[in-house]
KOLKE-241481 format. One record per residue (C-alpha): residue number from 0; residue in one letter; x, y, z. Coordinates in steps of 0.2 Angstrom, whole numbers, plus 5000, padded with zeros to 4 digits. Example, Ala and Ser with C-alpha at 12.3 -4.5 7.8 and 13.67 -1.06 7.14 Angstrom:
BEGIN
NODE  nr rest    X    Y    Z
NODE   0    A 5062 4978 5039
NODE   1    S 5068 4995 5036
//
This chain:
BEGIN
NODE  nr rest    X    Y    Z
NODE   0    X 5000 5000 5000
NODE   1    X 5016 5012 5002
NODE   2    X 5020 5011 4985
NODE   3    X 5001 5014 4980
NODE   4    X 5001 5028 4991
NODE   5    X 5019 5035 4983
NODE   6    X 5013 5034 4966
NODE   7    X 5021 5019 4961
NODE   8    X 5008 5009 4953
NODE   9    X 5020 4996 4945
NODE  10    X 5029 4995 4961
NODE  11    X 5014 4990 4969
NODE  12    X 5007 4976 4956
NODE  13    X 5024 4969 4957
NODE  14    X 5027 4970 4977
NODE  15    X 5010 4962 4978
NODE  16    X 5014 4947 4964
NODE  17    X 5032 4942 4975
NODE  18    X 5021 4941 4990
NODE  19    X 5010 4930 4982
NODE  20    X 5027 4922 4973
NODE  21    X 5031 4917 4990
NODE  22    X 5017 4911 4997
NODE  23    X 5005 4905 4986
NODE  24    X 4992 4903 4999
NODE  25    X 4991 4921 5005
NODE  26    X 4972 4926 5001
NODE  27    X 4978 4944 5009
NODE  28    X 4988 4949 4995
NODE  29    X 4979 4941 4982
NODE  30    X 4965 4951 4987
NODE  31    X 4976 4965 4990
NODE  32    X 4982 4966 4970
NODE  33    X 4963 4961 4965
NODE  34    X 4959 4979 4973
NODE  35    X 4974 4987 4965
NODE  36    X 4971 4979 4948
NODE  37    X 4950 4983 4950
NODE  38    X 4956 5002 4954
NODE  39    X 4969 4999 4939
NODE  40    X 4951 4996 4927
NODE  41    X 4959 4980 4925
NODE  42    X 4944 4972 4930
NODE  43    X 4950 4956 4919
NODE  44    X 4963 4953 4926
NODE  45    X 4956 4957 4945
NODE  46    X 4943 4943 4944
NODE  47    X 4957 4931 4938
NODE  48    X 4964 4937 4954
NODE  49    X 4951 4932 4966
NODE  50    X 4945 4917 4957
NODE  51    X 4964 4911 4961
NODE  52    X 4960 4915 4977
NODE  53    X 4945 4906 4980
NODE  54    X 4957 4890 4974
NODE  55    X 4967 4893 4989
NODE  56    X 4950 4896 5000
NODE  57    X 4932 4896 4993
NODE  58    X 4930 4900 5013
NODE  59    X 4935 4915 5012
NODE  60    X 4917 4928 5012
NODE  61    X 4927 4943 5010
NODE  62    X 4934 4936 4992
NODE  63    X 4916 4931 4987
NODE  64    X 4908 4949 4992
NODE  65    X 4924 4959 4982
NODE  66    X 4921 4948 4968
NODE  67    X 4902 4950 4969
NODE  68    X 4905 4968 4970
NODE  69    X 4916 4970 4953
NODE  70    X 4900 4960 4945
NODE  71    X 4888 4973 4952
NODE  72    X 4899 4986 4945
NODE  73    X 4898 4979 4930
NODE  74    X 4881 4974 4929
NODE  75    X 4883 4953 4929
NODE  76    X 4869 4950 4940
NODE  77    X 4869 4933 4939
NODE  78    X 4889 4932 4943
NODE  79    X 4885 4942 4956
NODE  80    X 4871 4934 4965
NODE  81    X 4882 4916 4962
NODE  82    X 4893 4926 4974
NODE  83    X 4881 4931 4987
NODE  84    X 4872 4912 4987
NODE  85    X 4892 4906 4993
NODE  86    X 4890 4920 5003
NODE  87    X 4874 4917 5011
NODE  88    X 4881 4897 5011
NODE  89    X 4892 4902 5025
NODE  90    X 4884 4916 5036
NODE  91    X 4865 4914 5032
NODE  92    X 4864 4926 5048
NODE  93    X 4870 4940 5042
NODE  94    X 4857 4955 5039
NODE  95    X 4866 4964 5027
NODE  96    X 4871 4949 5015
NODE  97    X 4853 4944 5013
NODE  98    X 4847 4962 5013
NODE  99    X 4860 4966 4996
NODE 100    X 4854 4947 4989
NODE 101    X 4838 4954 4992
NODE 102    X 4841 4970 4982
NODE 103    X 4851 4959 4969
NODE 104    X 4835 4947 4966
NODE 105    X 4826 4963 4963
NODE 106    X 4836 4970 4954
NODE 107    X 4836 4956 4941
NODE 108    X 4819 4956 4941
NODE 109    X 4805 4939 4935
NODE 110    X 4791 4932 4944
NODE 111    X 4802 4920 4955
NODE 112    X 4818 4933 4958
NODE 113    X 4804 4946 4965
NODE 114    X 4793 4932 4975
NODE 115    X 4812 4927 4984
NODE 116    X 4819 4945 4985
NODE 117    X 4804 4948 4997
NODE 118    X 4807 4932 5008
NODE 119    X 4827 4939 5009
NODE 120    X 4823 4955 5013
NODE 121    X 4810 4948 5026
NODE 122    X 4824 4937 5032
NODE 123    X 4834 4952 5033
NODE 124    X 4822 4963 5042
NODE 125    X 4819 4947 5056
NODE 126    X 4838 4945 5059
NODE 127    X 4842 4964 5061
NODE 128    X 4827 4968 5075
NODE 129    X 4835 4951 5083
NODE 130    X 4853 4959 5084
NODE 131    X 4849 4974 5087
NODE 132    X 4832 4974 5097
NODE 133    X 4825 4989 5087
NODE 134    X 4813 4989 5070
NODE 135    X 4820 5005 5064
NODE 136    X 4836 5000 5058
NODE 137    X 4830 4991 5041
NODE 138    X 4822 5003 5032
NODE 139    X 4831 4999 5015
NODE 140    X 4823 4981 5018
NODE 141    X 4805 4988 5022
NODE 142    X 4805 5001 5009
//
């Protein structure tokens, strides 16, 4: 991130590809270049990265929402809801992954994605009062 932050780009991509030279299974610098290469528009390049990553651990929920996130940007819903279903796989009691599925369902639209996008943001609605004993904290889920 120095380099980044000194206006070394190619420093950076190359700092980031040794540390992953060395040790393969670090999913911190591979997400760390798929950041650098998705703020680089290299948004090719930058899902190679994380689907590399996901080799090493398809665990790994912060990999599966950036990589979610480069589909929305781009407007591939269905790569992107994919990603929030592995998501959603691993930590189905998380509020604000069911509440962005939610928005994703809608978002592509159809009888079925509305009828589920309701039951998410339902879903989303229930475990946020649970956590935080309050209904006014899910407003995008009841709008």
């Amino acid at each position: 991130m120095f380099e980044e932050a000194s206006g070394r780009p190619e420093g950076a991509k190359n700092l980031y590809r040794e540390l992953i030279k060395a040790d393969p299974e670090d999913t911190s610098a591979y997400r760390r270049l798929a950041a650098f290469l998705r703020d680089s528009d290299l948004i090719d390049e930058a899902i190679q990265t994380l689907n590399k990553a996901l080799e090493m651990d398809m665990s790994d929920t912060q990999i599966w929402f950036e990589l979610a996130e480069i589909y929305l940007s781009h407007m591939n819903y269905k790569q992107a809801a994919y990603c929030f279903e592995e998501i959603l796989i691993q930590k189905p009691s998380n509020y604000l992954y069911n509440l962005k599925y939610g928005e994703l369902l809608y978002s592509i639209g159809g009888g079925d994605n509305l009828v589920l996008a309701r039951k998410y943001f339902s879903k989303a609605i229930a475990l946020n009062d649970k956590s935080t004993g309050s209904t006014n904290n899910s407003v995008r889920a009841i709008w």
